[in-house]
Structure formats: C-alpha cells, structure tokens
KOLTI-250415 format. One record per atom (N, C-alpha, C): x, y, z. Coordinates in steps of 0.001 Angstrom, whole numbers, padded with zeros to 6 digits, always signed. Atoms other than C-alpha are relative to their C-alpha. Last residue first. Layout:
// KOLTI-250415
XYZ;...
END
This chain:
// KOLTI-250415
+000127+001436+001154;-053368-170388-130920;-000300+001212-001398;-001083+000425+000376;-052306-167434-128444;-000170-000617-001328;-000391-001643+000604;-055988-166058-128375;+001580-000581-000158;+000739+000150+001222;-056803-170029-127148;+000423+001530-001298;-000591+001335+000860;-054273-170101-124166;-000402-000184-001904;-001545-000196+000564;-055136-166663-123256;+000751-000796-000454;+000182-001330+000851;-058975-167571-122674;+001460+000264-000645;+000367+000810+001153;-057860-171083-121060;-000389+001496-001224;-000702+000759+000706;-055998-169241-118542;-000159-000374-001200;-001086-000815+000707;-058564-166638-117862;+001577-000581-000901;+000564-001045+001493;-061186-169260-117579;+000870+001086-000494;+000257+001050+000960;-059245-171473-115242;-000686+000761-001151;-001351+000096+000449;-058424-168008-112787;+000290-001196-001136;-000509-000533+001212;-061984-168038-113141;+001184+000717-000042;+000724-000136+001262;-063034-170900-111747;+000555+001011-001058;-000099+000606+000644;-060431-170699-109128;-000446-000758-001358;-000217+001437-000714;-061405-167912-107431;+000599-000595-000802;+000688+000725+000610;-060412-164189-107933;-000165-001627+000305;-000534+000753+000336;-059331-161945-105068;-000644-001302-000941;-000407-000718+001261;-061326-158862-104481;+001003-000965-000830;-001232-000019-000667;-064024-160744-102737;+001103+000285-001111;-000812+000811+000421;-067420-159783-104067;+001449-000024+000237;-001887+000174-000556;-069728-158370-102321;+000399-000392-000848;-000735+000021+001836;-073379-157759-104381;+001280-000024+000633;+000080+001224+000547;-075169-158376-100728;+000895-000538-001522;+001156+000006+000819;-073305-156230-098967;-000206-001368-000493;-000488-000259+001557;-071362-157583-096208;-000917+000036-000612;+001405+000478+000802;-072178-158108-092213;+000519+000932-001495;-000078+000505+000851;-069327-158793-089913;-000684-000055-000930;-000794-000786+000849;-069739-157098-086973;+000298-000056-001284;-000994+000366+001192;-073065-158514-085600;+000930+000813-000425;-000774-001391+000851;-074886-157792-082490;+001287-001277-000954;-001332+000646+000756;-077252-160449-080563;+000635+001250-000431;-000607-000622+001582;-080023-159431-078403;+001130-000506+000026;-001800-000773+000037;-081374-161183-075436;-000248+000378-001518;-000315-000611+001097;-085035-162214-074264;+001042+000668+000001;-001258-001187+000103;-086011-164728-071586;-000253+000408-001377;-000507-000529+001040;-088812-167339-070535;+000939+001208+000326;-001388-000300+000081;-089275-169887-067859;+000045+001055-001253;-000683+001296+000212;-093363-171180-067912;+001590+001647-000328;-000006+000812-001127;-096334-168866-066587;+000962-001091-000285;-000414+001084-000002;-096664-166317-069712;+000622-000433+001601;+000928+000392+000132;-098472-163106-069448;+000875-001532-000482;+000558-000015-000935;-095805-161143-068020;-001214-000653+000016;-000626+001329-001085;-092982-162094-070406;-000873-000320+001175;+000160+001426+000907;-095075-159945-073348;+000642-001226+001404;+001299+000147+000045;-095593-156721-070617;-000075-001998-000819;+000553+000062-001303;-091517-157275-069959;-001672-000198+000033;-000705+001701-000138;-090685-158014-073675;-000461+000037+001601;+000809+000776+000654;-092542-154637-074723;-000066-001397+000820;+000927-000511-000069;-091015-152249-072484;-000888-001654-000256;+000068+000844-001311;-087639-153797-073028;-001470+000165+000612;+000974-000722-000616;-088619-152924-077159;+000323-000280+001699;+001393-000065-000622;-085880-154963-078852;-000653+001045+000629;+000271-001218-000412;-083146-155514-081626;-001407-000560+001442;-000790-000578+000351;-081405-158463-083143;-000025+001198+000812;+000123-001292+001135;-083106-160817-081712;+001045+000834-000135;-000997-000344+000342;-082403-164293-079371;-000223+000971-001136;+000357-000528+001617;-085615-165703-078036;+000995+000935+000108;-000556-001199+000358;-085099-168138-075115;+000065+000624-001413;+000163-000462+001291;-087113-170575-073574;+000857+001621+000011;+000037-001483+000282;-086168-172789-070194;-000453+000262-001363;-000978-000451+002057;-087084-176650-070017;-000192+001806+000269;+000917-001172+001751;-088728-177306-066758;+001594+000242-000756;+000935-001035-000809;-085629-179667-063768;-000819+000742-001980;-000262-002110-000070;-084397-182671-064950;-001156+000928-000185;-001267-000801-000551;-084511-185827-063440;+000141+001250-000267;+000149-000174-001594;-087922-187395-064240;+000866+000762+000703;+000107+001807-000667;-086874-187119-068138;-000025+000938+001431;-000167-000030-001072;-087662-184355-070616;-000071-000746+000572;-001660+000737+000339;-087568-185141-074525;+000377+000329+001664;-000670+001089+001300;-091278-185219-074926;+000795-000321-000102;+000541+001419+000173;-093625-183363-072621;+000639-000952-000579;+000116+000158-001007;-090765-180318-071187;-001483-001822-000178;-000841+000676-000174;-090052-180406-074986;-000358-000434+001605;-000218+001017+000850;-093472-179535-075930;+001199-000709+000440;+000946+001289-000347;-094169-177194-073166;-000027-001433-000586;-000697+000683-001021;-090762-175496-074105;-001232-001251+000561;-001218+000951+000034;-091976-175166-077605;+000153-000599+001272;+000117+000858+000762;-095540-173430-076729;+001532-001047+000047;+000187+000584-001282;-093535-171173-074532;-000887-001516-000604;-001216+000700-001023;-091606-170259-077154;-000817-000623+000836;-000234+001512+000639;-094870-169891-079759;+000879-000716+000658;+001175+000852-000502;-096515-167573-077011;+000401-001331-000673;+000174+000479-000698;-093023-165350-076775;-001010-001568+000411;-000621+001098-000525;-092672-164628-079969;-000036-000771+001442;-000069+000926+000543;-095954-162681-080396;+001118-001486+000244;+000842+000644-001497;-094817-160065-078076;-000665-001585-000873;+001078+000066-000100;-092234-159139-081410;-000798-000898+001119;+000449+001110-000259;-088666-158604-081218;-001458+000684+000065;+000690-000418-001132;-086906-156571-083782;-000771-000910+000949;+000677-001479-000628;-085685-158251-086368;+000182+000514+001176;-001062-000723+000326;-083181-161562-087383;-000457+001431-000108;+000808-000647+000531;-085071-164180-084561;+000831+001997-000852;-001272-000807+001088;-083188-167138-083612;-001114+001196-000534;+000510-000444+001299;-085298-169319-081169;+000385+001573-000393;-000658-001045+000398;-083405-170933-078286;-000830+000021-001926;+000810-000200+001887;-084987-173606-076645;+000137+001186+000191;+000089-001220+000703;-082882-174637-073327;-000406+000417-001112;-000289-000772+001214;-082939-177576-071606;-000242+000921-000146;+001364-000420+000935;-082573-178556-068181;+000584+000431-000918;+000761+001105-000129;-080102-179518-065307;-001007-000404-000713;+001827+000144-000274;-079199-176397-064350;-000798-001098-000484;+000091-000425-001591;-074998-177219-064388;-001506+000515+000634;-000271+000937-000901;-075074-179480-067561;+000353+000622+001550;-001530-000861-000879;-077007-176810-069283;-000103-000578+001133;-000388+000404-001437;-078695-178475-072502;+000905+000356+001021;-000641-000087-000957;-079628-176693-075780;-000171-001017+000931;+000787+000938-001484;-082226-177175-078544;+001793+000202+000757;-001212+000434-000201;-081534-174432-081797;-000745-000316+001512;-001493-000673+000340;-084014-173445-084035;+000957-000780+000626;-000778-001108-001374;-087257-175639-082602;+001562+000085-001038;-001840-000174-000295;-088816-177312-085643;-000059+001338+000923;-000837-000921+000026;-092775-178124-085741;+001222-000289+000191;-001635+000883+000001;-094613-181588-086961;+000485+001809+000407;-001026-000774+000757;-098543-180828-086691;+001383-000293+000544;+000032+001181+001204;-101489-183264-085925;+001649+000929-000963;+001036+000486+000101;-101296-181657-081987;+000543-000614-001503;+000816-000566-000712;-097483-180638-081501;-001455+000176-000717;+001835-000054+000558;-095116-182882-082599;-001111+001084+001020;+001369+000336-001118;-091567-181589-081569;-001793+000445-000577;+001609+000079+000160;-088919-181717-084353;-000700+000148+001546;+000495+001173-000410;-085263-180064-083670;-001392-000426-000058;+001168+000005+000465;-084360-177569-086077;-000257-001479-000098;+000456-000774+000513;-080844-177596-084722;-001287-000470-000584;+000478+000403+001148;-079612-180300-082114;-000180+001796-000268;+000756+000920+000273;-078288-180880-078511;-000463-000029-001777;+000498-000063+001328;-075199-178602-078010;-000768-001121-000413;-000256+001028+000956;-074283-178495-074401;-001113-000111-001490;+001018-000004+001023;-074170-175249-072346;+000778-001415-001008;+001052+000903-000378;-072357-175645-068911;-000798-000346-001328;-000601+001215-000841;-069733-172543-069289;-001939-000909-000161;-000249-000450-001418;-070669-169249-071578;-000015-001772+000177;+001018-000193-000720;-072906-168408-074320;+000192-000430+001311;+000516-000904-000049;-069875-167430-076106;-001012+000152+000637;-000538-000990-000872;-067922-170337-075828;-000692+001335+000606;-000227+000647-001305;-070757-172657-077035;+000825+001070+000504;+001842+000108-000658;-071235-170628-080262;+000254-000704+001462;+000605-001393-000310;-067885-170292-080832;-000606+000001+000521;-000889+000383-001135;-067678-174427-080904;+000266+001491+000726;+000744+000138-001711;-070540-174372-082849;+000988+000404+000892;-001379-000647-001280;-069225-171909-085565;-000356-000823+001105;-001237+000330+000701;-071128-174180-088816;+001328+000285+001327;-000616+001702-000103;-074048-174445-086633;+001337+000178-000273;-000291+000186-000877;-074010-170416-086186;+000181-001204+000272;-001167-000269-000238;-073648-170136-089525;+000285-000431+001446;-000736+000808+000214;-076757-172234-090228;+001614+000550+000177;-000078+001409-000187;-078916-170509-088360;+001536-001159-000002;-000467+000554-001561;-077960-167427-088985;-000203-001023+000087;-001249-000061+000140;-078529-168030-092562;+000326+000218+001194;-000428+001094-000032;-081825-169330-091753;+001678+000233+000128;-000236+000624-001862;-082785-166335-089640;+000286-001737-000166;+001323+000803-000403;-082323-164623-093141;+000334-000700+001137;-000618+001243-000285;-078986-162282-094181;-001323-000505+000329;+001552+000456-000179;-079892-159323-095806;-000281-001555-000198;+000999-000682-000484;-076540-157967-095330;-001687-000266+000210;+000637-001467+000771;-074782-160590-095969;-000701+000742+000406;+000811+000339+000319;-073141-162624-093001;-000398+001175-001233;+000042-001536+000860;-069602-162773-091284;-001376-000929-001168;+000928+000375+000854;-070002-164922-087990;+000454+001301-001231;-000403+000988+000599;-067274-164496-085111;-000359-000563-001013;-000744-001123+000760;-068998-160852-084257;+000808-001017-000770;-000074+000691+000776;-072191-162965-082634;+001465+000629-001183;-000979-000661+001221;-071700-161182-079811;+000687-001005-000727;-000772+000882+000186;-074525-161975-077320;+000513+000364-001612;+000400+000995+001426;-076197-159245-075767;+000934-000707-000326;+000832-000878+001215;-077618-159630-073554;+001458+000908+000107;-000890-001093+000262;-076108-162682-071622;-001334+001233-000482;+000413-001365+001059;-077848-165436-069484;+000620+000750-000464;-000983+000412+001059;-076003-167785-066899;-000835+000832-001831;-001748-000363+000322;-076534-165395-064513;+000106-001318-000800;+000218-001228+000417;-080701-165690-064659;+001562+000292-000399;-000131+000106+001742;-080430-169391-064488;+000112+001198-000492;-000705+000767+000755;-078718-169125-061224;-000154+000097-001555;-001393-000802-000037;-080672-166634-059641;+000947-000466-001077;+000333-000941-000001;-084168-168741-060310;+001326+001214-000718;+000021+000682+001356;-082880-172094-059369;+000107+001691-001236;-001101-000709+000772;-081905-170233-055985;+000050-000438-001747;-001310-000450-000313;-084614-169663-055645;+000395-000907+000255;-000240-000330-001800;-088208-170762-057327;+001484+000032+000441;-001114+001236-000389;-088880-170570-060911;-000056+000233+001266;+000210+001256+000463;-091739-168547-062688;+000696-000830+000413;+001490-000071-000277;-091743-165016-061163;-000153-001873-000178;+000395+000038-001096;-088043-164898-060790;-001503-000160+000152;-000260+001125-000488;-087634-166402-063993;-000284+000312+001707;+001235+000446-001307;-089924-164049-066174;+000536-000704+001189;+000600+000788-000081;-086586-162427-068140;-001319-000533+000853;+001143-000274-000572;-084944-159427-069980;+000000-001434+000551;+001332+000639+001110;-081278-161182-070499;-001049+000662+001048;+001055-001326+000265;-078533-159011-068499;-001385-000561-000672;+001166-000483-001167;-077195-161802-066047;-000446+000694-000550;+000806+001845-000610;-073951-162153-068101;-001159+000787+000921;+000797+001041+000893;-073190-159174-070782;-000844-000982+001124;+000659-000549+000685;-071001-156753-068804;-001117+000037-000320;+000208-000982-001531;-068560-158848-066512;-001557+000805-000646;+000883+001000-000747;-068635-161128-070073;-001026+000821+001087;+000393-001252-001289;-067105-157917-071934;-000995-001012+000711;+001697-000281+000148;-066662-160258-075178;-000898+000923+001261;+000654-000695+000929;-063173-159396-074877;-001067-000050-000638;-000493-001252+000187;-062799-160602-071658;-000273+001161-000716;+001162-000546-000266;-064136-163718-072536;-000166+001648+000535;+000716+000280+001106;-061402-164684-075288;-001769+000561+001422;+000170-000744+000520;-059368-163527-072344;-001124+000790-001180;+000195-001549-000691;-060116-165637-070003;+000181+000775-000526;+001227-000002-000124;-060089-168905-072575;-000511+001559+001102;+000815-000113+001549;-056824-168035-073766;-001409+000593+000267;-000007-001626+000346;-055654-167729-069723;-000550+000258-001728;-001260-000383+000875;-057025-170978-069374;-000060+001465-000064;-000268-000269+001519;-060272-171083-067571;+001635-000022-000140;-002078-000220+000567;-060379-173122-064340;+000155+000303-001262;-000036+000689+000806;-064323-173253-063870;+001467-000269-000626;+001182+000641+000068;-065056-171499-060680;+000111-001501-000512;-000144+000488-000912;-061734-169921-060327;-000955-001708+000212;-001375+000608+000034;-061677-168530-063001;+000656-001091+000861;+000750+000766+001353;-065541-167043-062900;+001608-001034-000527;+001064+001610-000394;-064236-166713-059703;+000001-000260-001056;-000998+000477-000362;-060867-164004-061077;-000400-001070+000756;-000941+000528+001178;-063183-162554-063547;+000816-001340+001087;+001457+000447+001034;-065823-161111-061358;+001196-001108-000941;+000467+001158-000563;-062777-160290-059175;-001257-001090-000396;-000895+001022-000103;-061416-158057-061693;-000424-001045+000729;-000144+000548+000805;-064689-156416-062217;+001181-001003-000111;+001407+001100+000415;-065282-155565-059074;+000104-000596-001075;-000398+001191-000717;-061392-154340-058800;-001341-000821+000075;+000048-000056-001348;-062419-151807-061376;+000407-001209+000542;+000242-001118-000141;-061845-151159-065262;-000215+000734+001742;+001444-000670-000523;-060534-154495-066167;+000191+001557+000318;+001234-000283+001065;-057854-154878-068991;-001064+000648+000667;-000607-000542+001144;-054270-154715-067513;-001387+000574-000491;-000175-001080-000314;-055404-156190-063979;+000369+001003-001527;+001605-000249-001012;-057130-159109-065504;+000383+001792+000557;+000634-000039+000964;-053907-159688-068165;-001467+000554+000591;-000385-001043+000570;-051748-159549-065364;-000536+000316-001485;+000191-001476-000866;-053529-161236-063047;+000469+000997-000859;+001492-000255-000779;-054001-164697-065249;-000019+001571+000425;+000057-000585+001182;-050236-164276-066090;-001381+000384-000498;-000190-000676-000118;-049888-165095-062165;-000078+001145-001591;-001619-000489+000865;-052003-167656-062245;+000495+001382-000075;-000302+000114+001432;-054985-167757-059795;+001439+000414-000380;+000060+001270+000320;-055122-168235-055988;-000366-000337-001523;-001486+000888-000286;-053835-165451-054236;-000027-001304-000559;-001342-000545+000724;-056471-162926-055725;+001080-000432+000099;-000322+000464+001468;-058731-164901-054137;+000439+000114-000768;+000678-000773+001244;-058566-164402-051107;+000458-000303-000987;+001082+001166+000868;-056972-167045-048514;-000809+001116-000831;-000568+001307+000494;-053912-165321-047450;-001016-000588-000874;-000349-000008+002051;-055747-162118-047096;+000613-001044-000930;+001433+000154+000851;-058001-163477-043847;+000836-000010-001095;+000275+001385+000380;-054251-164758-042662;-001549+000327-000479;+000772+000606-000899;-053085-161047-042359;-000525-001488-000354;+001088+000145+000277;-050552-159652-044891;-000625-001450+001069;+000592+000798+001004;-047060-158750-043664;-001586-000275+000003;-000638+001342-000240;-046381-155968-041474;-000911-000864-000745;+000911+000384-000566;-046573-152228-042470;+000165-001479+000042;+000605+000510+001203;-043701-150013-043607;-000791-001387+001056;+000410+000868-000715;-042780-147059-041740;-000682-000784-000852;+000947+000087+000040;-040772-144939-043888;-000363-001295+000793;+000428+001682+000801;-037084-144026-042763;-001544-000062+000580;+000732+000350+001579;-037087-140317-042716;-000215-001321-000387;-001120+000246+000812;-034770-139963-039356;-000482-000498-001367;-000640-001259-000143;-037266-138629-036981;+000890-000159-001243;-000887-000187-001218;-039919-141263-038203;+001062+000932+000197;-001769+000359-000278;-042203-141829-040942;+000598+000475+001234;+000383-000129-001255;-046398-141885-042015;+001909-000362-000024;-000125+000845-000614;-046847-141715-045609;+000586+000361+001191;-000728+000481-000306;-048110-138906-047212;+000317-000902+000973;+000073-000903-001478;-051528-138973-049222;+001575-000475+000661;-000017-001898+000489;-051135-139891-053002;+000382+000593+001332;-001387-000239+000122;-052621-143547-052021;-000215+001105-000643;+000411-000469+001377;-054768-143478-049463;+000838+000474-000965;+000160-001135+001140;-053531-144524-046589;-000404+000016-001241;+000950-000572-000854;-053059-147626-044243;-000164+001609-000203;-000291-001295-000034;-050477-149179-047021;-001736+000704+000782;+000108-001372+001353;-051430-152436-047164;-000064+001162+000739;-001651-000295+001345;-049841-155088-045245;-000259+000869-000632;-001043-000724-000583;-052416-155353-042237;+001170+000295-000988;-001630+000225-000163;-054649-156848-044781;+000746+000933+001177;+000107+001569-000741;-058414-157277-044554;+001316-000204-000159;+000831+000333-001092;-059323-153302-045077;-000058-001464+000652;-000622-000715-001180;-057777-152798-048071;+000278-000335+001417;-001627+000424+000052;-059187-155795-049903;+000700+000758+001337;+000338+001565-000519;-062538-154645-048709;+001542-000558-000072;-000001-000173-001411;-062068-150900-049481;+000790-001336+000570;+001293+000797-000455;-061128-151931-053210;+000106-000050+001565;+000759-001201+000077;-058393-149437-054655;-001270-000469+000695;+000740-000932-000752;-056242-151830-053205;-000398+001343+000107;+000714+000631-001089;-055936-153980-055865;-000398+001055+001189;+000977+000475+000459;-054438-152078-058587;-001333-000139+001007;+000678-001409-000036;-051925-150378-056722;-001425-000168-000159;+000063-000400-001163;-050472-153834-055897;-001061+001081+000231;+000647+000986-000214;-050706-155500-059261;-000335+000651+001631;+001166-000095+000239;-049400-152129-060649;-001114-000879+000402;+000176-001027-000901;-046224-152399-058238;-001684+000552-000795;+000240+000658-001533;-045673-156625-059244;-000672+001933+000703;+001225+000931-000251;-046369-155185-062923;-000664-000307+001191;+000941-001197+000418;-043450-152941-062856;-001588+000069+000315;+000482-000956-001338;-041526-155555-061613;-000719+001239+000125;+000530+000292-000744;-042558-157461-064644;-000134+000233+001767;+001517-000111+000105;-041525-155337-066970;-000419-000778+001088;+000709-000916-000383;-038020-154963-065520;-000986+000256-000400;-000293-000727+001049;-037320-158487-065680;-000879+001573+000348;-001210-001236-000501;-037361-160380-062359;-000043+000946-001142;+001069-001094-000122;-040246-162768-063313;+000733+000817+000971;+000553-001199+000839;-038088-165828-063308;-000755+000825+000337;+000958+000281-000369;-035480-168192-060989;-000659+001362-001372;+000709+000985+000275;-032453-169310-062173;-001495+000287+000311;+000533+000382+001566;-030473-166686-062065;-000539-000499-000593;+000806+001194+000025;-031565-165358-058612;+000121-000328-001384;+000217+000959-001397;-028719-163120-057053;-001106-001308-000059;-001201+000648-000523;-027922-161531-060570;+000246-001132+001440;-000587+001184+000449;-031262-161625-061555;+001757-000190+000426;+000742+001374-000317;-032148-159749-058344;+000094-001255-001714;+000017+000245-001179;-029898-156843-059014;-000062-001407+001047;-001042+000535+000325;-030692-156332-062579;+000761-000944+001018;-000362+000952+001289;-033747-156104-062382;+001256-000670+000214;+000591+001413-000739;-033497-154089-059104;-000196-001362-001019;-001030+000396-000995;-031216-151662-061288;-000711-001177+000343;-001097-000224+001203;-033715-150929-064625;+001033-001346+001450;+000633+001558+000062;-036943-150886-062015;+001207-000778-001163;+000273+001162-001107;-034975-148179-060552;+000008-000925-000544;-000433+001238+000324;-033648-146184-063848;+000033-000885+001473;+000271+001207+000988;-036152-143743-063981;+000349-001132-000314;-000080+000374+001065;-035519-142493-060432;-000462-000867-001385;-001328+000480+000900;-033866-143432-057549;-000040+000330-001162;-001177-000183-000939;-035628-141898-054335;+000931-000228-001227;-000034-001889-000378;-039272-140954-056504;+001912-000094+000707;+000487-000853+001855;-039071-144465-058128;+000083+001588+000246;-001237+000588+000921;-038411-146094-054895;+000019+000866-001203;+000505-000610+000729;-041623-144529-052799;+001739-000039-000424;-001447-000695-000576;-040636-146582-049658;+000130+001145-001099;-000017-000682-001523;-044324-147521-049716;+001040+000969+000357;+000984-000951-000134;-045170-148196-053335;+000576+001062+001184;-000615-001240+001178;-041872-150045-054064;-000962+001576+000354;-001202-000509-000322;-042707-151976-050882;+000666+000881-000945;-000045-000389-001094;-045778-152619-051711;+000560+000653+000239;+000315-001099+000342;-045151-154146-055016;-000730+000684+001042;-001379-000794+001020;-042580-156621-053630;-000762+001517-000395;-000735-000716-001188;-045302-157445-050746;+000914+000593-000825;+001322-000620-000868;-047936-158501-053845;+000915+001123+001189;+000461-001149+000756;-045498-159820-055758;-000451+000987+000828;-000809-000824+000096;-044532-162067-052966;+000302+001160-000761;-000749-000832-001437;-047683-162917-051894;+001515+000586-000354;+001311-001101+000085;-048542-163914-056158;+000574+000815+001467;-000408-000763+000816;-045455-166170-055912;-000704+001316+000124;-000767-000561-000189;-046686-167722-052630;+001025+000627-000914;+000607-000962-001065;-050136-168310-053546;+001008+000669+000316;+000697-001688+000378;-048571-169668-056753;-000832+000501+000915;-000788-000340+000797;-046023-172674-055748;-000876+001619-000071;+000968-001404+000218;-048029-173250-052658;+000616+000682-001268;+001721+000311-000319;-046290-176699-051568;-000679+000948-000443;+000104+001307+000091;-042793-176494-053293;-001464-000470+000336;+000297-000112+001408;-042466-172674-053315;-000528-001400-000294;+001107+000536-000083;-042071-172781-049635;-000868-000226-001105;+000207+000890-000607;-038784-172722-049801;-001464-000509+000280;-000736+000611+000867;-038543-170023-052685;+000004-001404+000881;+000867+000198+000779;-040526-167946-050687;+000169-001485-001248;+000823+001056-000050;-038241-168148-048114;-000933-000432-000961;-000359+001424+000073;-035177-167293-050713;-001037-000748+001349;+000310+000347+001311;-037523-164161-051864;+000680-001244+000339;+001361+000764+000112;-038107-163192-048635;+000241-000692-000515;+000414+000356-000949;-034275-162584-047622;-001534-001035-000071;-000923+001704-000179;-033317-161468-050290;-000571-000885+000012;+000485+000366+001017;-035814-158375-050078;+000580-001609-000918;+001267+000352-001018;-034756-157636-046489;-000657-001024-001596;+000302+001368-000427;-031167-157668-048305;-001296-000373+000600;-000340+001177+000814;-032411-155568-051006;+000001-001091+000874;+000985+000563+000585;-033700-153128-048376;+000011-001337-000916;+000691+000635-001152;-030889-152775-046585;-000905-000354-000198;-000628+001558+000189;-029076-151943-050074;-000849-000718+000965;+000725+001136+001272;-032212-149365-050706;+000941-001621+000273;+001292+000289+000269;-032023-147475-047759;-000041-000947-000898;+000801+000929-000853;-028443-147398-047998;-000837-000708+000564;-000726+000696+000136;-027986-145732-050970;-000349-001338+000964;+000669+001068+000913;-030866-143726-050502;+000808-001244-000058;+001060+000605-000560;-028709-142347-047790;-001179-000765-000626;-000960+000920-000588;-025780-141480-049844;-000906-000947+000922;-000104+001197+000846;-028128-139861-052213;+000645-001151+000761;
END
C-alpha cells in the first residue's frame, strides 16, 4: 500500500502539472484542450490500473484531490472522472483511433500491461499530432458524453460527432436525433437515384433520405386518412422539418400544378437548401402500391416545368407509406427515368376511434353545473 501511495502522489503531481498547462492554453483551444486532457486523464486511470491499486473509493479521493488544488475550475466531480476513463475506453475500441495515437494503450484492453523490474507501468507518450486534429477533439464535451453514453460503436459515434460537426447541432438538437436512431434511418430510402442522377449529386441526395421516418410526435385515430396526416403533420411543421433532417425547407401543402385541362394538388412541396431542388412528397396511409410511383413522377415533371428556375438542379419525388413490398418499389422505381424514392413512416400514437379522454371538457363541466344548479331550485 505504501507503494501505491507513492505511485499515486507522483502521479497527482504529473497530473498537476498538465492540468495547469492545459489551463494556459485554455485561452486559444478552450475544448480541444479540455477533451486532450480527458482523454490523457482517462488513460492514465486505464493504464496505471487505479481502481484495481485503490479501490472503490479512487474516483471518491482524486475528486477530491483536484478540487482542492483547482477550485475554480470544473469537471472534477467524481462522475465526471468516471466519464473522462469511459470516454477513453470508449474510443479506442476503433482500430483507426488506436492506431493514430502514440498515447493509447498499445494493447488490448484486458491484456497485461507491459512494466519494469520495479512494477511501475510503462505509460505511453502523449497523443500524436494526426490525433490532435480528429474529431473527437473538436466537439463539446457534454456533446461526448451523451454520444459515448448512447451509441453502440465508435462508427456510430463518429456518425454523430460530423453530422455535429457538419451543422453545429446543439446538444438538444443531437439528442432529439439520437433518439430517432438517425445513424440508422439516413440513407435507407428504396431509390432510382443512382440510375437517374449523376455523382456525387446522386450520393448526396440518397443520405439525406430516411426509412423510416418517425412520425411518433403525431397522435392520430386509428383510422386516421392521408388527410389527417396531412394536416397533423402541417400542424407539427417544425417536427416535421427536424425529423427529415438538416437543409429541408417547408414550401407548401396541397400545392396546385396544372397538368393538361386539370388542376392537381401535390401533398407536401419541399426545398433542400443544400441540393438545390425540390422535393414532392406524397403521403400515402397503406401499403405502397407500383401505381404511386407514375403519378410522382408525373408531379415532379410538373414542378420541374412550373415552379423550377435555371438554377436549380430536377425536382426529386418521394412517396412516404406506412408499409411496403422492397421487391415491389425496386421493379416500380425501375421503369421510371426522373429521381424517385420510397420510405415508411411508423406511428406511436394512434387511438381508437370511440377514445375519449378521461377528463371532461368544458362543455360538460357547464352542463353538470347547470344540471345541479336547476335540481337545487
């Protein structure tokens, strides 16, 4: 014990030490160099295997330890050093990571670490200038701990940690996609686009696609109509936009386009201010039928004649069902020569039709009044 002892004070001061450069360079890199110091903090717990030398009440002491020497500064509490050694573990389960740091543990973790006549562990030298610039050094740190908490692999964390990068979500907004299982969902729509678009236009529109899209923010009757979607989904736009993801701008609902002596409505008209084109989205509350396809493409030809300007690129089509055949939608997508897709939706929210909420309204809390007012008289 007497030697843990030591081990660990010598350690503290090495651990000082960083933490007041870090603290100097905090001024230009505030969070590359928070995140690096996490990052080497939970390392070093890993490496010197702290928790096996001291115990349940480590992350208890170093807490305590380091607010006493940093009162002013935060993310000392013993949850969050906990964090700094899961943020560590986390990460290099991913070769690639591994593999571009000299700082990480050059083992597998479980396997024993590599030491000297006198048991002190050999601990590996700070992180290489490729790892500096990854990307895991360049989001929030409450960002990581909500990414590392939820995903299932480091692919998936990093899926998260561009798409963050990309578009600077808020941690709200990263979560709120999170739990629509984005990583999951984006890029799955059946579609024709590689046949019908040319690259990278192609790639692009294909990832901004979902299947399926989780309409779970909507509560509908059971034998709800593709108006009542409709109109719920107006009522949620601002849902509606989150959910189908970055770039999408809300042009209209059962927009007209003349087509020969006849007046039709398109469901719902889109615009995606990063492809450059619209989007016709037709709402459909079955199964999908090869049929839909010929009236979409119909639409987009219509808008691509009528509300399209010199600048932007064909009008996409998309048919949004409840259910589908992939079978089907592939033979049906293969006989059309213009942008199309097919996603499913899923609903949580769906109530009989005879519901009734168990709380009375105001009508006839006024009728029960006036009833007991009159039986008084």
């Amino acid at each position: 014990m007497e030697n843990n002892t030591i081990e660990y004070k010598q350690w503290l001061v090495e651990l000082k030490t960083k933490i007041r450069q870090s603290q100097i360079k905090a001024a230009v890199r505030v969070n590359t160099e928070l995140l690096r110091l996490y990052w080497d903090l939970g390392r070093d717990i890993v490496a010197r295997q702290m928790e096996s030398a001291w115990g349940s009440g480590f992350f208890e002491r170093l807490s305590r330890d380091l607010r006493s020497e940093f009162p002013d500064m935060e993310g000392f509490s013993e949850r969050n050093l906990l964090y700094t050694k899961r943020f560590y573990l986390f990460y290099i389960q991913d070769n690639t990571i591994r593999q571009q740091a000299v700082g990480v543990i050059p083992h597998q973790v479980g396997e024993e670490l590599q030491t000297v006549s006198n048991n002190e562990v050999i601990i590996p030298q700070q992180l290489v200038a490729e790892l500096e610039d990854h990307p895991i050094f360049h989001i929030p740190w409450g960002h990581h701990v909500q990414i590392f908490t939820y995903c299932k692999s480091v692919k998936e964390a990093l899926y998260y940690i561009q798409e963050t990068l990309k578009y600077g979500w808020s941690r709200a907004v990263l979560m709120n996609f999170m739990k629509a299982d984005l990583y999951s969902t984006q890029g799955k729509a059946i579609t024709n686009f590689e046949r019908t678009m040319p690259k990278p236009d192609s790639d692009l529109a294909q990832q901004i696609l979902k299947c399926p899209y989780n309409f779970g923010f909507l509560t509908l009757s059971k034998n709800y109509t593709e108006k009542d979607l409709e109109n719920a989904l107006t009522a949620n736009i601002t849902k509606l936009l989150l959910e189908l993801g970055q770039g999408f701008a809300f042009v209209g609902r059962q927009v007209p386009v003349k087509i020969g002596e006849t007046e039709r409505f398109i469901d719902m008209l889109f615009y995606h201010l990063e492809l450059r084109r619209y989007i016709v989205i037709e709402l459909k509350v079955g199964k999908f039928e090869s049929e839909y396809t010929g009236k979409l493409g119909v639409y987009v030809a219509a808008i691509n004649d009528q509300l399209k300007k010199p600048e932007d690129l064909p009008t996409i089509g998309m048919v949004v069902c409840s259910s589908k055949d992939n079978v089907e939608v592939k033979y049906s997508l293969q006989t059309s020569n213009v942008p199309l897709g097919v996603s499913e939706y899923t609903l949580t929210n769906v109530v009989p039709e005879d519901f009734k909420p168990s709380l009375p309204d105001i009508a006839e809390i006024e009728q029960e009044l006036t009833e007991k007012t009159f039986s008084k008289e």
